[in-house]
C-alpha positions as CSV (number, residue, x, y, z in Angstrom):
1,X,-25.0,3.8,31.0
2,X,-21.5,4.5,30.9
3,X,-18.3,2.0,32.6
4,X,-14.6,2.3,33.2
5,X,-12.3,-0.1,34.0
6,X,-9.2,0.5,36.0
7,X,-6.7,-2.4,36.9
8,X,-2.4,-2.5,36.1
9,X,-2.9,-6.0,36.1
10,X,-3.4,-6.3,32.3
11,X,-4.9,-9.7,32.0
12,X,-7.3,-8.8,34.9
13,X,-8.3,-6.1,32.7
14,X,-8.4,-7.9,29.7
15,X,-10.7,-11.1,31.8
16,X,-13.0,-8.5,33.2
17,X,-13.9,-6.5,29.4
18,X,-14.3,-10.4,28.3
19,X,-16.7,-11.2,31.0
20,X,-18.8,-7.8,30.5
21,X,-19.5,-9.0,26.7
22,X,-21.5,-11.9,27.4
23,X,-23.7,-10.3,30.9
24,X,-25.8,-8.4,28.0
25,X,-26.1,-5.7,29.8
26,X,-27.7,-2.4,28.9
27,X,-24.0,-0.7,29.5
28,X,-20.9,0.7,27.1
29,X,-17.3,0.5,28.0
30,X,-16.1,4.0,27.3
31,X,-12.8,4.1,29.2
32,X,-9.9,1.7,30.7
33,X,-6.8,2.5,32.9
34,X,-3.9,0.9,33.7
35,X,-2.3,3.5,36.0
36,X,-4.4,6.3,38.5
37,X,-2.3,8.9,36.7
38,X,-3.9,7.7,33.1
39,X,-7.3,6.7,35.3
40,X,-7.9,10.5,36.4
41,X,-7.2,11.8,33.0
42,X,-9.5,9.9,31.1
43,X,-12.6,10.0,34.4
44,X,-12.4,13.8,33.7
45,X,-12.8,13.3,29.9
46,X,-15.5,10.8,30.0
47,X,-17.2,11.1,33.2
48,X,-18.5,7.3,33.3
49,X,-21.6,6.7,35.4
50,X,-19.7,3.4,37.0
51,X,-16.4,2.9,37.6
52,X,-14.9,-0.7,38.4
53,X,-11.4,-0.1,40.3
54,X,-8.5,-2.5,41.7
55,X,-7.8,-0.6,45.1
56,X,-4.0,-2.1,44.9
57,X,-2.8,0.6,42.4
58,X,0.7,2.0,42.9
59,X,1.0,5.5,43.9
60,X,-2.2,6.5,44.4
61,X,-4.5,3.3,45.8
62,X,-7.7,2.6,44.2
63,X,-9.6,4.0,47.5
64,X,-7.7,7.3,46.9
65,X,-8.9,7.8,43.0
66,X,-12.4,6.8,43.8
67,X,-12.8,9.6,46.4
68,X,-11.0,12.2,43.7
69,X,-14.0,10.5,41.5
70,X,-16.6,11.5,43.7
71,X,-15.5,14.9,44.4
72,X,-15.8,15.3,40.2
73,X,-19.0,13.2,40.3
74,X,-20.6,12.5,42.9
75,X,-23.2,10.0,41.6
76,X,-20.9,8.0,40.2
77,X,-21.3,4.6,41.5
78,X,-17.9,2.4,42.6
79,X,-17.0,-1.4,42.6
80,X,-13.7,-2.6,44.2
81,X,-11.3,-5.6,43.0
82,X,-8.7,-6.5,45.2
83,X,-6.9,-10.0,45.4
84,X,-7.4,-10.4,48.8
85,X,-10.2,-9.5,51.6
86,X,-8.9,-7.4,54.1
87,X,-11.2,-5.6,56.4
88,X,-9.1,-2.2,56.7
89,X,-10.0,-1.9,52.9
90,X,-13.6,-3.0,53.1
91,X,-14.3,-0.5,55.6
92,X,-12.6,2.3,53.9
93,X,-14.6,0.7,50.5
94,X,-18.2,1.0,52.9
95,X,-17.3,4.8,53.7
96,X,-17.4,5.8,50.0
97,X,-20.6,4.3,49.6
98,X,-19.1,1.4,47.3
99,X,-21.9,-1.2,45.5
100,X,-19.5,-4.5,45.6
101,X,-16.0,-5.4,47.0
102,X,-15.1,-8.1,45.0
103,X,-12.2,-10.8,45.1
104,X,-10.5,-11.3,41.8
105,X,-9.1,-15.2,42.8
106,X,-13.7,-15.9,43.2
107,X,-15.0,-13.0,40.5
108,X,-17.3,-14.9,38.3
109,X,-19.5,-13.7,35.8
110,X,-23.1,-14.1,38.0
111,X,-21.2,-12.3,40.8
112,X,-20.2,-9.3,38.5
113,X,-23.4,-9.1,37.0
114,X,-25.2,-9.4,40.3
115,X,-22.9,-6.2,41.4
116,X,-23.2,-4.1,38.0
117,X,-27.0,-4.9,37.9
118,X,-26.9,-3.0,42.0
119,X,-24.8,0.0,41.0
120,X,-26.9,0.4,37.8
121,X,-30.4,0.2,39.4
122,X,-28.5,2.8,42.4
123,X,-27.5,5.5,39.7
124,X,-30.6,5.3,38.2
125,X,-33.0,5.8,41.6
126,X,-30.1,8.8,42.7
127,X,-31.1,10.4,39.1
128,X,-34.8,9.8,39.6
129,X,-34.3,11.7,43.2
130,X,-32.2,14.3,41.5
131,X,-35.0,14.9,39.1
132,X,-37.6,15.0,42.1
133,X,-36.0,17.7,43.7
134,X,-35.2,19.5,41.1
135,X,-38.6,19.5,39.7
136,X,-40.0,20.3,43.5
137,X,-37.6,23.4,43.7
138,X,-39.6,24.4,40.3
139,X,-42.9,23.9,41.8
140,X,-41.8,26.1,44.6
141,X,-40.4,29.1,42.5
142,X,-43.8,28.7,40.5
143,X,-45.9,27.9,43.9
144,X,-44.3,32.1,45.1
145,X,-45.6,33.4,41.8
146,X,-48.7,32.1,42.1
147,X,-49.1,33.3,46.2
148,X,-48.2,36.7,44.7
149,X,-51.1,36.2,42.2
150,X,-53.8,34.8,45.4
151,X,-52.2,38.2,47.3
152,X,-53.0,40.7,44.2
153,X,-56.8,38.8,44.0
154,X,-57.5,39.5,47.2
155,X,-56.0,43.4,47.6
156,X,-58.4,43.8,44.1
157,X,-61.2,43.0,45.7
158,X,-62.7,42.3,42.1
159,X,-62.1,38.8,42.2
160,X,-64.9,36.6,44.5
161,X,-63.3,36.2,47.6
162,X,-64.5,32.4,47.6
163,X,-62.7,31.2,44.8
164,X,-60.2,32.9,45.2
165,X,-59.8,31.1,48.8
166,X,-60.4,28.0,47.2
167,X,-57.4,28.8,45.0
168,X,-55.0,29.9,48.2
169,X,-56.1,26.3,49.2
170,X,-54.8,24.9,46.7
171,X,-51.7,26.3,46.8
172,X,-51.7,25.4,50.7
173,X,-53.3,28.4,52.5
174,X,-55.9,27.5,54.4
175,X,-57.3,30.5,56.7
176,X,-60.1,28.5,58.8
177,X,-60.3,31.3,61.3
178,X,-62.2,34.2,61.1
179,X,-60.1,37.0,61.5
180,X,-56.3,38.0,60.3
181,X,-53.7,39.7,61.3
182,X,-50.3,40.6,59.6
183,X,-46.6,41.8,59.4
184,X,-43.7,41.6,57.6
185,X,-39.7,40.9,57.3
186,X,-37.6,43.6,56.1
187,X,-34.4,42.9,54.7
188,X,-32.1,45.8,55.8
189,X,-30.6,46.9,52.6
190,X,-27.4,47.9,54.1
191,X,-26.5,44.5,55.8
192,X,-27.1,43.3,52.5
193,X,-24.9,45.2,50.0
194,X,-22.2,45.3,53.2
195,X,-22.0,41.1,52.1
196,X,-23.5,40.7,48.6
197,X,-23.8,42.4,45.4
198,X,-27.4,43.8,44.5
199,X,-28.0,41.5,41.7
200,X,-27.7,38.8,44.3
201,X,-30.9,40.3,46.2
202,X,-33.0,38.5,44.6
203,X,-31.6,35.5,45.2
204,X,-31.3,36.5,48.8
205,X,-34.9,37.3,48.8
206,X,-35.8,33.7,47.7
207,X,-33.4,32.2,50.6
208,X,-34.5,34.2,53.3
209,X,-38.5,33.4,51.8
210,X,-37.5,29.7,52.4
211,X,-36.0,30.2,55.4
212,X,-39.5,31.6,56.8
213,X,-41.5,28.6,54.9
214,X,-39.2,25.9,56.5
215,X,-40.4,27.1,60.3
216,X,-44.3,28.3,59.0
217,X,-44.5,24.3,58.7
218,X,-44.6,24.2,62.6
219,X,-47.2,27.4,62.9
220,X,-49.6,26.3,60.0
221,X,-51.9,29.8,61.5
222,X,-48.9,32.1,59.3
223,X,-48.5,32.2,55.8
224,X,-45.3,34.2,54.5
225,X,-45.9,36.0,50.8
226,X,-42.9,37.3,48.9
227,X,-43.9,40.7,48.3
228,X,-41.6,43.8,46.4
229,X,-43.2,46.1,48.9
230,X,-42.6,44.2,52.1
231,X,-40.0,41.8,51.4
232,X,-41.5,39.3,53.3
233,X,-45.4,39.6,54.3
234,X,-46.6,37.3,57.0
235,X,-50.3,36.7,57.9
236,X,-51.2,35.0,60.6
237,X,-55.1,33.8,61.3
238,X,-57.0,34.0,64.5
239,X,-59.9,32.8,66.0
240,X,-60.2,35.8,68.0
241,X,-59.6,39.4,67.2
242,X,-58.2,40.3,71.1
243,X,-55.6,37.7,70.9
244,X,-52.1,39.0,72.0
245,X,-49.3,39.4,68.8
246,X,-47.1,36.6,70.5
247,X,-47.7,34.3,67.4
248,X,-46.8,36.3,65.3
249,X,-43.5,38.2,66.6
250,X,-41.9,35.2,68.0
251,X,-42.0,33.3,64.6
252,X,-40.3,36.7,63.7
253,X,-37.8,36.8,65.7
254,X,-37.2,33.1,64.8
255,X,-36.8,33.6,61.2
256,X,-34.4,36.9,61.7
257,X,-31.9,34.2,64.5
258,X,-32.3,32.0,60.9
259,X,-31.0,34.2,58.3
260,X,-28.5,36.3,60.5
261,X,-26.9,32.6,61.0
262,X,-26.9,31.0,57.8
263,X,-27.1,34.7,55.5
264,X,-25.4,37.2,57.9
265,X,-27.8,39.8,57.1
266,X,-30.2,41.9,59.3
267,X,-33.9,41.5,59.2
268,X,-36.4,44.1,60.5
269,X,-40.0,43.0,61.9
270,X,-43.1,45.3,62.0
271,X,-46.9,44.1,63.3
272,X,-49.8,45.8,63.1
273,X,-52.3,45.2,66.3
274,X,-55.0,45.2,64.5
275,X,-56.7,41.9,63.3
276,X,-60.0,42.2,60.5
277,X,-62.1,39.9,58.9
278,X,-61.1,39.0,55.5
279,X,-63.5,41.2,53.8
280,X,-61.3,44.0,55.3
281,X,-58.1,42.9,54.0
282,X,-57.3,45.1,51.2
283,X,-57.5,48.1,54.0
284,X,-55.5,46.4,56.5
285,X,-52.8,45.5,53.9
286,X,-53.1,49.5,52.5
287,X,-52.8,50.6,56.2
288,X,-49.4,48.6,56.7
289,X,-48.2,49.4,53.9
290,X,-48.8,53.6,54.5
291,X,-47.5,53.1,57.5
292,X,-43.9,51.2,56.4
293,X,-42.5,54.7,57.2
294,X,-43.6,55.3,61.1
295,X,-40.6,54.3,62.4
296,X,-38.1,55.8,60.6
297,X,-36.7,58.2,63.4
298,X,-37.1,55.7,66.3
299,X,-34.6,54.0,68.0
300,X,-34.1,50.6,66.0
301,X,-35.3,47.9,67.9
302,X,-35.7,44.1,65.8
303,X,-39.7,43.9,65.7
304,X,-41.9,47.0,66.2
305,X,-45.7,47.6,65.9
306,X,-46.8,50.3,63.6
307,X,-50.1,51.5,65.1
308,X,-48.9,55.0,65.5
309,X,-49.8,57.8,63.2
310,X,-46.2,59.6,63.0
311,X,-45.8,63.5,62.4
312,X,-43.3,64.6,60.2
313,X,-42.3,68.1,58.8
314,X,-43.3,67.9,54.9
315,X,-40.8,70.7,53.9
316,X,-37.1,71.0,54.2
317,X,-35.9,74.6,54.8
318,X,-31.8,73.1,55.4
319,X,-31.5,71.9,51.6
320,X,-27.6,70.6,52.3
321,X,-25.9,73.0,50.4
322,X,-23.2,72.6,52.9
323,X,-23.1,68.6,52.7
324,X,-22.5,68.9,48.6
325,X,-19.5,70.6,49.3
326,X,-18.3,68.3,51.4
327,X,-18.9,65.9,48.5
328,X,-16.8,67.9,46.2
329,X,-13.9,67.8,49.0
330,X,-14.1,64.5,49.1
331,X,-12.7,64.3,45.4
332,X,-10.7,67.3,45.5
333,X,-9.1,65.9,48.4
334,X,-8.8,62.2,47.9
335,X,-10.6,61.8,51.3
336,X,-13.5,59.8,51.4
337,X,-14.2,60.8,55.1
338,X,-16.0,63.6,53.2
339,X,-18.6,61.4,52.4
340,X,-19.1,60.5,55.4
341,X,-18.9,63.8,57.2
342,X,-21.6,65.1,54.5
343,X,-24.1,62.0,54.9
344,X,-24.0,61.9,59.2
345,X,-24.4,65.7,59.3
346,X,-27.6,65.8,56.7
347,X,-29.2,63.0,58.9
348,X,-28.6,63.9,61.8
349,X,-30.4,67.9,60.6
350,X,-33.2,65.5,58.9
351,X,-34.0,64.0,62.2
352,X,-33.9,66.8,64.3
353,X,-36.7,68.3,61.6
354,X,-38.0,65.4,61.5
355,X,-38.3,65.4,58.0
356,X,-40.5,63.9,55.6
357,X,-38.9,60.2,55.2
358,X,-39.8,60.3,51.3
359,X,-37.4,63.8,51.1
360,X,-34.8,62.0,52.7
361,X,-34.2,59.5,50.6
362,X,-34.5,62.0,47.2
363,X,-31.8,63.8,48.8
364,X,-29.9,60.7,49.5
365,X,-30.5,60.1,46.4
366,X,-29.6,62.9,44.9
367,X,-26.4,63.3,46.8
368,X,-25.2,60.2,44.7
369,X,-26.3,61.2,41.7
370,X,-24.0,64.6,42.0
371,X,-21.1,62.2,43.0
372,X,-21.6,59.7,39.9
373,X,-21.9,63.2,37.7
374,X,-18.6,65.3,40.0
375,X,-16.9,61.7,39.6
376,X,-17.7,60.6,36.2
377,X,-19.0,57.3,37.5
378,X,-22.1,55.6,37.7
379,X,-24.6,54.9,40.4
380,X,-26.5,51.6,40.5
381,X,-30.2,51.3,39.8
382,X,-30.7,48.9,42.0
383,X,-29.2,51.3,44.7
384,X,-32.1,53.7,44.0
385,X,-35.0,51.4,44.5
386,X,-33.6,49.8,47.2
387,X,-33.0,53.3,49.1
388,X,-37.0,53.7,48.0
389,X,-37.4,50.5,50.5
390,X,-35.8,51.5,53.4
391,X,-37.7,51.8,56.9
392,X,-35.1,53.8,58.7
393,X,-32.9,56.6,58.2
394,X,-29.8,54.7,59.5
395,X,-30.2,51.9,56.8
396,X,-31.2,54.9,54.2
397,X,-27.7,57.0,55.3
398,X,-25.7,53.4,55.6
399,X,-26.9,52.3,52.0
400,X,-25.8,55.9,50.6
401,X,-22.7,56.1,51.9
402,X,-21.4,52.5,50.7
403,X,-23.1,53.9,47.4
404,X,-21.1,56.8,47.2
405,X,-17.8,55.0,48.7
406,X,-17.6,53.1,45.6
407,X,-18.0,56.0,43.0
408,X,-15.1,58.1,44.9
409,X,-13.2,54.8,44.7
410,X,-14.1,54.5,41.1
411,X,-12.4,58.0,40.7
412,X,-9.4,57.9,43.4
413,X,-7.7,55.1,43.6
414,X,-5.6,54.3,40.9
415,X,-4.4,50.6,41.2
416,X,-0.8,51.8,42.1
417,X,-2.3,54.2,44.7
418,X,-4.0,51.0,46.4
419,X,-1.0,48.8,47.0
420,X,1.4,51.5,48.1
421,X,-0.4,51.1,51.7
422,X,-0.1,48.4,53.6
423,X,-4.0,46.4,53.2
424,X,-4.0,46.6,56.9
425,X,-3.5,50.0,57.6
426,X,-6.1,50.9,54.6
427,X,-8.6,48.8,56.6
428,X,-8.0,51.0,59.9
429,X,-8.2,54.1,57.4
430,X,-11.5,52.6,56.3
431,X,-12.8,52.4,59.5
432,X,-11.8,56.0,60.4
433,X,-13.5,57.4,57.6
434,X,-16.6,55.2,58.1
435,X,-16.7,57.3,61.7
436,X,-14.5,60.1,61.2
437,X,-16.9,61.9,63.4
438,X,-16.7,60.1,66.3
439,X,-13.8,59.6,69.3
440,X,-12.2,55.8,67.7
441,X,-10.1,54.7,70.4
442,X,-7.6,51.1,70.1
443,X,-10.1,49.0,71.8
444,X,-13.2,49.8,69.1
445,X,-10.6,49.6,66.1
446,X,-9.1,46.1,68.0
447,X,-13.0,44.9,68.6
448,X,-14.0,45.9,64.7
449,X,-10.5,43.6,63.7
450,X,-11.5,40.7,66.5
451,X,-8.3,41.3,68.2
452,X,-7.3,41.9,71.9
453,X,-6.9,45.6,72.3
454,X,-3.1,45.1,74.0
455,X,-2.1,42.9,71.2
456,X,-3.6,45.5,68.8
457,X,-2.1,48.3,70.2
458,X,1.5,46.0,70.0
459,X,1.1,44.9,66.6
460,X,-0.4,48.8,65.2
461,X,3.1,50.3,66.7
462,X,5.0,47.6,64.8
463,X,2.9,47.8,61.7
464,X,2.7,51.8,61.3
465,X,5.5,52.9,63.6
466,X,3.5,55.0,66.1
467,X,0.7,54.4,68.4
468,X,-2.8,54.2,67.7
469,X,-3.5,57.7,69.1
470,X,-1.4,59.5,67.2
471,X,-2.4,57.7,64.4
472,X,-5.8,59.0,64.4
473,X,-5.1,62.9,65.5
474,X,-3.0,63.0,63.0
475,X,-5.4,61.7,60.6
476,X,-8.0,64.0,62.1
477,X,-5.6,67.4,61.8
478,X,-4.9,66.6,58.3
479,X,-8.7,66.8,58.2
480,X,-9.0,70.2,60.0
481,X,-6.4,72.1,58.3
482,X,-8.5,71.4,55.1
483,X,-11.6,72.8,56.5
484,X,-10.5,75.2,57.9
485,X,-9.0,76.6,54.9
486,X,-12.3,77.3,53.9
487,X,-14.2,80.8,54.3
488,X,-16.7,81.2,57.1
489,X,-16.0,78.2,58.5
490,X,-15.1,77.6,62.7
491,X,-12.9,76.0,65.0
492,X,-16.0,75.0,67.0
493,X,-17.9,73.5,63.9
494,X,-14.4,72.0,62.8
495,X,-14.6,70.3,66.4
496,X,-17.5,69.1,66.7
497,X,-17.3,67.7,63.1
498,X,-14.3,65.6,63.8
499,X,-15.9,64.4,66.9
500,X,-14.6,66.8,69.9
501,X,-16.8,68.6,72.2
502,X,-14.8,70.5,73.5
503,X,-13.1,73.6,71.7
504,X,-10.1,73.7,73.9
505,X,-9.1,70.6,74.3
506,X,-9.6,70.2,70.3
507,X,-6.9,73.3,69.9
508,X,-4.5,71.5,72.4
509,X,-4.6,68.4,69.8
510,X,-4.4,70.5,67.1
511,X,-1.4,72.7,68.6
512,X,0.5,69.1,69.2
513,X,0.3,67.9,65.4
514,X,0.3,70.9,63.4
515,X,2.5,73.2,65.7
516,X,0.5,75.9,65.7
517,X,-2.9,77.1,66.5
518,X,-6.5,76.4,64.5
519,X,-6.8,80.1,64.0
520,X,-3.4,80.5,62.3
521,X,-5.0,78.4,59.4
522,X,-8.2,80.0,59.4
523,X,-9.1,81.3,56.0
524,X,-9.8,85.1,55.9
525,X,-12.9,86.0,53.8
526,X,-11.9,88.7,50.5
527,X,-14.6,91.3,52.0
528,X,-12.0,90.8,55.7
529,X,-8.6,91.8,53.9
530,X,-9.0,94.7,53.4
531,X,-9.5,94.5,49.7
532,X,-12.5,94.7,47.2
533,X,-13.0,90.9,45.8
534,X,-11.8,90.4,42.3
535,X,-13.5,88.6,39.4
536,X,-10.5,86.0,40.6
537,X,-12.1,85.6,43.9
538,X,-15.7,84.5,42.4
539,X,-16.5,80.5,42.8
540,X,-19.3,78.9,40.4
């Protein structure tokens, strides 16, 4: 073990390295200081395992290095010299978890071997812990591999079901009962990637796993499984098969109140009602699984049972040529309220057909795949087979649109472009384009910024020079005149796409910031003008 001396008093120094010769003690003097300028130099180049300090340094006391020690190392172990007891210092001494205060005028070589022989034996039991935990954390990373492994043995059916028990057993599941019933935790992919990157998933994965293990230790009848498929797959065994789900969903609910405090992300629970005897577990786990998709059009509610057989149209007549476009303005115009003009309007037709949840996402997905080619960019992997996983259409459209926000910003803005707006006026522009579609008044933009709405409405006037209101008609005109600019296209759709429902009272806005009337910037169609259309006139 390593030791550093620290002391301006030279002789003290000098007595102390003479007295540590003769204690024959397993331990090598690898640094000594005679000022806490030279002290925290040399610490950081040798990183000594004990450190013996005087706490009467000038400048920076002794008490003040050793807790610049500890934030370096924190296992490092301290003993104090001082030439006189004073119980402000030994109290301040106690708090950094010192092993001796020692008196120079009494220091003897018993007592300094007495206190070196503490500090050693302390450093070496907090390395011994260290090693515990660190070899328990890779017991538990191995213990989730091999609960996947019980979980395949049991869906293969090819294995005999009682070793294979005997194995769960052994890895500390231990279903007594005769019957079983199951869920699982979904992490919602767009809370995720709204706080982390995807190649921190699954990291995030393995938190929120623990998360659910630390509270299964009070409900031994659940047993949580990692699983690709379900993120998190709870079982819970019963005694009876007519038992309510109460077990099961309020352990749920208690693990989503966990991770949306500690993680800040969104988890979704789903049930089955059903509980089978364990030779039927392969088709309950198939039937949950098939049915992963039932609530995609519902309202979003945090737990939900999935008993219902759901009925969805298997072809898609609408194939959003319309909605592409929009994804070409969005580059052609430097507007990324395109994006989510295009995304909103294809869901919202998807669940009015109530469209096949697996066509959804292909177009979701291949909405971003145009982008990354129209952009030049490219899409994440990751994004794709976590917009496989998704249970509802608003985490599918939420997960593409932050998707394709980052390839248009990949193409648009230029570093320059960035700074010449004031960061808080591109967050409000963020937030308008994020609901562009929508009426945003100064109370939800204060409420999205945790500010009072009258000191928002104050400081937006300062900060941009007009109110909030005509901040965002103006932002929406600039919209309109763009579309329509383009053929075939109507003041009605224009207003209900910017969020109006009314036509008149949409022209009246329009009339106030552009001067003039929606149908003055309508675009006339080549077959309208009078004029045969030209080889000019033809679009790709």
């Amino acid at each position: 073990m390593t030791l550093m001396l620290i002391d301006d008093d030279v002789p003290m120094l000098e007595y102390v390295e003479y007295l540590l010769g003769s204690l024959g003690l397993d331990l090598q003097l690898v640094a000594s200081a005679y000022s806490s300028e030279d002290a925290l130099e040399q610490f950081h180049d040798v990183l000594p395992d004990l450190v013996i300090i005087d706490i009467g340094l000038p400048g920076m006391d002794g008490l003040e290095l050793a807790a610049a020690f500890r934030i370096t190392k924190p296992e490092v172990r301290l003993i104090f010299l001082t030439c006189y007891e004073d119980f402000h210092y030994s109290k301040r001494a106690i708090q950094l978890e010192a092993d001796d205060y020692l008196i120079k005028d009494e220091l003897s070589p018993e007592q300094l071997k007495g206190s070196l022989g503490k500090a050693m034996s302390r450093f070496k039991s907090r390395e011994e812990l260290l090693e515990r935990y660190s070899f328990r954390q890779a017991i538990e990373r191995n213990k989730e591999v091999l609960k996947q492994s019980f979980l395949k043995q049991l869906l293969s059916g090819a294995a005999d079901q009682e070793s294979t028990l005997e194995f769960g057993e052994r890895l500390g599941i231990s279903w007594k009962l005769p019957y079983l019933r199951h869920g699982f935790l979904h992490m919602d992919a767009a809370s995720v990637t709204e706080r982390y990157r995807y190649k921190d998933i699954p990291l995030i994965h393995f938190a929120v796993n623990n998360i659910a293990l630390e509270l299964s230790a009070g409900e031994p009848s659940i047993t949580p499984i990692m699983s690709r498929e379900a993120d998190l797959y709870l079982v819970l065994n019963v005694a009876d098969p007519g038992v309510a789900e109460n077990t099961l969903t309020v352990f749920m609910q208690a693990v989503m109140d966990k991770v949306e405090q500690y993680l800040k992300i969104t988890l979704r629970g789903f049930y089955s009602g059903a509980s089978v005897p364990l030779r039927n577990f392969d088709s309950l786990y198939k039937t949950l699984m098939d049915s992963r998709d039932y609530n995609f059009y519902k309202a979003v509610t945090p737990i939900a049972a999935l008993d219902e057989q759901a009925d969805f149209g298997q072809t898609a007549e609408w194939r959003g040529e319309k909605e592409r476009g929009m994804l070409s303005l969005a580059l052609e115009e430097g507007q990324a309220a395109w994006i989510d003009l295009a995304v909103n309007q294809w869901t919202q037709q998807a669940a009015a057909e109530r469209l096949l949840p697996r066509l959804v996402k292909e177009a979701c997905g291949n909405f971003v795949r145009q982008l990354a080619f129209e952009a030049g960019g490219l899409a994440e992997d990751e994004f794709f087979t976590q917009l496989e996983q998704t249970v509802h259409i608003r985490e599918a459209a939420g997960l593409t649109k932050r998707e394709l926000r980052n390839l248009w910003r990949q193409h648009t803005l230029a570093p320059a472009a960035a700074e010449a707006k004031d960061i808080r006026l591109q967050a409000v522009d963020q937030f308008l384009e994020e609901h562009v579609d929508q009426m945003v008044t100064s109370t939800d933009m204060a409420e999205h910024l945790h500010l009072n709405a009258s000191y928002f409405s104050r400081y937006f006037k300062k900060l941009s020079g007009v109110n909030f209101t005509d901040y965002v008609n103006q932002y929406k005109m600039n919209m309109a005149i763009t579309m329509l600019a383009r053929p075939h296209e109507t003041v009605e759709n224009v207003a209900y796409t910017l969020g109006f429902s009314d036509r008149a009272y949409f022209s009246k806005v329009f009339k106030k910031y552009s001067g003039r009337n929606p149908s003055e910037f309508k675009a006339v169609p080549p077959e309208e003008d009078g004029r045969e259309p030209s080889t000019d006139d033809a679009r790709p």
